[in-house]
Every structure is written in structure tokens, then in C-alpha cells.
N, C-alpha and C positions, 0 to 999 in steps of 0.2 A: 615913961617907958622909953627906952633907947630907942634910935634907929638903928637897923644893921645893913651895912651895905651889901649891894648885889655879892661882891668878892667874898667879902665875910660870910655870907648867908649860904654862898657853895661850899667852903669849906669848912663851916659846919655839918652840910649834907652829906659832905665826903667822911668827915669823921662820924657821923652818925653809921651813916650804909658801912663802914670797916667793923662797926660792935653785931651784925647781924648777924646772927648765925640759921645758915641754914639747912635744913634737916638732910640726911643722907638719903639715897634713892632706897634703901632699905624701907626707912621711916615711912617716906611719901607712898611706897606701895602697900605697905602694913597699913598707913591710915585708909587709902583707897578702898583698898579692901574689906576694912572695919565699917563705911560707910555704906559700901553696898550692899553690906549683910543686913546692917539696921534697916536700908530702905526697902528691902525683902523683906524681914521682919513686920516692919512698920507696915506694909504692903498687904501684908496677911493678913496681920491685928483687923485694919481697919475693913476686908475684906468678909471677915467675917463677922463684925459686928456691923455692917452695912446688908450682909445677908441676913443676920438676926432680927435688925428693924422691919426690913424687908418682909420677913415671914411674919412677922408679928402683926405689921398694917395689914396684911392678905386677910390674916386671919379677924381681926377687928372688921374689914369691912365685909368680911363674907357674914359677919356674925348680923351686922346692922343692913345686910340686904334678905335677910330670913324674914 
């Protein structure tokens, strides 16, 4: 395997970060956006199948303290 010198190994850095592109302030607030909606969603979901267990165990141990 080669070595690359320190000089070499920056301008490769530099020619790499020139090919990035990145996303317009549009993008980044549509995806923002797109995420907080899932973690609402997601928020719910779990929200209510955590109340579902919930009612379920009440009800199993109300059964087994009869």
C-alpha cells in the first residue's frame, strides 16, 4: 500500500469536500419536518400499545387476585 503524504492527503480532502453536494434550505426544512411528524407518529403508536399492555396486565392481575 502507498504512503500519502500529509500535502497529498489535503488535497485530496479538498477535491473530495468540492464533489459534496449540499441540500438547499428547502430540503433540510422538508426533511426536519418529515421527522417530527414520524416521531409524533411513532410517539402515538407506542403510546398506545403501551396503554394496551397496560390495561391488559390490570386486568390479568385483577383476575388472579379474585
Amino acid at each position: 500500500m502507498a504512503k500519502t503524504s500529509p500535502v497529498e492527503f489535503i488535497q485530496q480532502v479538498r477535491a473530495e469536500t468540492r464533489k459534496v453536494v449540499w441540500p438547499t434550505r428547502r430540503q433540510t426544512v422538508m426533511t426536519g419536518v418529515m421527522v417530527m411528524i414520524m416521531t409524533l407518529l411513532l410517539a402515538i403508536f407506542f403510546f398506545v400499545i403501551d396503554s394496551g399492555f397496560e390495561a391488559l396486565v390490570k386486568l390479568l392481575l385483577g383476575l388472579a387476585t379474585k
